[in-house]
N, C-alpha and C positions, 0 to 999 in steps of 0.2 A: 504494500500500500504506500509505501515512503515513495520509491522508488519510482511510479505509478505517479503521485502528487507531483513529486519534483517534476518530473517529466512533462506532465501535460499545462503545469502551471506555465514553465520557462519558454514549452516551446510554441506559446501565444504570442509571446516576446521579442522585442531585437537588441541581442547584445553584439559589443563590437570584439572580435575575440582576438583578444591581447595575449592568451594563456596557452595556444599550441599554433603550430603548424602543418602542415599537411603536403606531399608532393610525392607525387608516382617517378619510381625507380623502376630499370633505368631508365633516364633520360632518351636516349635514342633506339635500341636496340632492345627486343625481348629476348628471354633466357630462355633454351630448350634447355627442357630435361626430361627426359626419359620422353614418353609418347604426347606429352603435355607441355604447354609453355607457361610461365612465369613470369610475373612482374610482382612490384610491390608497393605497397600502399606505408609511407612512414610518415610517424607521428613526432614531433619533438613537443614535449609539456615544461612550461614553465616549475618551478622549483617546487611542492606540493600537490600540483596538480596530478590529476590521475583519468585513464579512462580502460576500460573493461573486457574483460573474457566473454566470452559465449554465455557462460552464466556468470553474471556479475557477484552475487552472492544477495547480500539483504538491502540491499538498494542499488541504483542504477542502471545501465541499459547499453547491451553489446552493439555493435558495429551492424549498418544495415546496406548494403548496395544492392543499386537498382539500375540497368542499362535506361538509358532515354526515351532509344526510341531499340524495333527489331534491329538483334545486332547479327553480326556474321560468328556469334558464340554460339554451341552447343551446349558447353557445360561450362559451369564455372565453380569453384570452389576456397573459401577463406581458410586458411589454413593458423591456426592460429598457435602460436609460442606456449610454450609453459608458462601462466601465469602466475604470481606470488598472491599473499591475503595480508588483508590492510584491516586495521583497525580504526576506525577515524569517529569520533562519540559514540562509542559502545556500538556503532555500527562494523560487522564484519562487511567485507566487500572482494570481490578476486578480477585482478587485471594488474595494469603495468603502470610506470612512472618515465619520467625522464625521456627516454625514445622507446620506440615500435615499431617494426615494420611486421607488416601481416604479409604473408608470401601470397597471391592471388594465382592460382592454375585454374586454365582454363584448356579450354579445344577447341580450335574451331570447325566450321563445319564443311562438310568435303567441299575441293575445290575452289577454296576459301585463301585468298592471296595474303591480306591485309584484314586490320581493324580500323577503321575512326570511328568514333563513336564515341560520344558524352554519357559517361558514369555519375552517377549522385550516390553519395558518398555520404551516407547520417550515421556521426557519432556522440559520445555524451563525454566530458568532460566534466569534475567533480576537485572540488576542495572545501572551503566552506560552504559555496553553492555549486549548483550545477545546470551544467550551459550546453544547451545541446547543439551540435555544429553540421552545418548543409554544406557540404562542399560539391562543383561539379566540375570536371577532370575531364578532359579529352583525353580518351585510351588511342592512341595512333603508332601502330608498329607493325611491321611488315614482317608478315610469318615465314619469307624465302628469304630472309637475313636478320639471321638471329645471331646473340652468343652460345656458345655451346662451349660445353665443361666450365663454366666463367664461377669457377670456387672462390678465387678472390674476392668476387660481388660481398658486396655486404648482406646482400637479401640474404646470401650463405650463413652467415653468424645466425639470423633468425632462424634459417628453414631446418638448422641442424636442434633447433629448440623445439619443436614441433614433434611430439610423439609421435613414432610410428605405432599405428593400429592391428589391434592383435597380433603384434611381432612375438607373441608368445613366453613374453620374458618372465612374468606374472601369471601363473596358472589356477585357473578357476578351480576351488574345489569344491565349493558349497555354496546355494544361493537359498535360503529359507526367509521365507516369509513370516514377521512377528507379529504383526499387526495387520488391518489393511489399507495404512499408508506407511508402512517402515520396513524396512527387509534387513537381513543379514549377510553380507559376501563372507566368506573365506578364500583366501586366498595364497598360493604360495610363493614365496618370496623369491626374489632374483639372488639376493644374496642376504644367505640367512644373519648375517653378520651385523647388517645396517638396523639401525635403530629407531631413525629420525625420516618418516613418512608424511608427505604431502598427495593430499588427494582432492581429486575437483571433478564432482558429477556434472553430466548436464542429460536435458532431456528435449526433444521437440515438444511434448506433450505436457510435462509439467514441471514444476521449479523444485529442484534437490536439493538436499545440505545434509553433511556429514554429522550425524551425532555421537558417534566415538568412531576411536581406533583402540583396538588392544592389541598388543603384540605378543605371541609366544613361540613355539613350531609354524604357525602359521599368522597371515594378518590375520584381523577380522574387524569388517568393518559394516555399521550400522548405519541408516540414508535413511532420510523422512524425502517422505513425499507431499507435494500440495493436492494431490488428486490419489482417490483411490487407486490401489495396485487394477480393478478389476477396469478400469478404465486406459489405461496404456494398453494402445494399440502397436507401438513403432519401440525399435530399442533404446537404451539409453546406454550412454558412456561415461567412463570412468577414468579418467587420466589420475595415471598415479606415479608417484617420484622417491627413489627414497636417496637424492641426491647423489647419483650416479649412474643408475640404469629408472628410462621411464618408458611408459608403456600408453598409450588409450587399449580401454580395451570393450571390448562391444557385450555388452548385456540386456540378453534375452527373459525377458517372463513366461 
């Protein structure tokens, strides 16, 4: 509800935004990588300021793009960083400070040379208030002259941040239902030796939060739901870290 107010209150409003910036990498040239090209969307925030994960936590509101008009994409997809949790009045929150770059893959569609095309670009931004930002981006790069292998890129420092999914490094052993909005994971660890576990659910369907972790032989970790379990149709994911191997990993009901 916080989260919700701020939002629809601020973005009635025009602020001038002094607090980030915004500018699509790279500049001239997209990135092939693997069967898919890349570019990136980075943020610079002034000194407090913060803006958010896929699920933000208990306030605020993830990143949202929208092509303009029909584009020459098939797919597109945000790929987004391991994000940290913030404290800020007793509000928890999960997303980034200082810089961001979101890796953006896409494909385009057969026989497809080039993109232009105008992207709109809604994000939130948050310190003591929060400012939601319209940005709109001409995407123009020519799909028959790309980089390729371009590991220097800086998008590289983000995209190696970005869990790979079901890489199998965390193995599922148990999923039990305790309630019918709270469930139980178990789970096996990558290395039984680490102590110190960060975990960040999200869902299409409804808003997750972490109600413990205990540690033994195995994790095990407790998720409240805002909607009942018998209501999730689509899976939900769990990025988890325990500061050296991370994982998203895909969870079925």
């Amino acid at each position: 509800l916080f989260s919700c107010f701020l939002f629809s209150d601020l973005a009635s409003q025009t602020f001038e935004n002094k607090y980030s910036s915004l500018e699509i990498i790279p500049k001239s040239k997209i990135i092939k990588n693997d069967d898919s090209f890349i570019f990136g969307i980075k943020i610079n925030l002034e000194d407090g300021w913060k803006t958010y994960w896929k699920n933000p936590g208990e306030a605020g509101a993830g990143m949202s793009l929208k092509w303009n008009k029909t584009s020459n994409i098939s797919e597109m997809e945000v790929l987004y960083p391991f994000p940290k949790k913030y404290f800020d009045h007793q509000v928890e929150t999960i997303g980034y400070e200082k810089e961001i770059i979101f890796p953006i893959k896409i494909k385009p569609k057969e026989n497809v040379s080039s993109i232009n095309t105008e992207l709109i670009i809604e994000y939130l931004i948050c310190k003591e208030i929060c400012i939601p930002i319209t940005e709109k981006k001409i995407i123009r790069f020519s799909f028959n002259d790309f980089l390729l292998n371009a590991s220097e890129n800086e998008i590289f420092e983000y995209l190696n941040k970005v869990p790979n999914r079901d890489s199998g490094l965390f193995k599922i052993k148990k999923i039990v239902s305790i309630a019918e909005n709270k469930i139980k994971l178990s789970l096996e660890p990558a290395d039984p030796q680490k102590e110190d576990y960060e975990v960040y659910p999200f869902s299409d369907d409804t808003m997750l939060s972490v109600s413990s972790i205990n540690l033994g032989n195995e994790i095990n970790i407790v998720l409240n739901l805002d909607e009942k379990l018998s209501n999730i149709k689509y899976p939900f994911f769990l990025s988890i870290s325990d500061g050296e191997n991370m994982e998203e990993i895909t969870i079925y009901l």
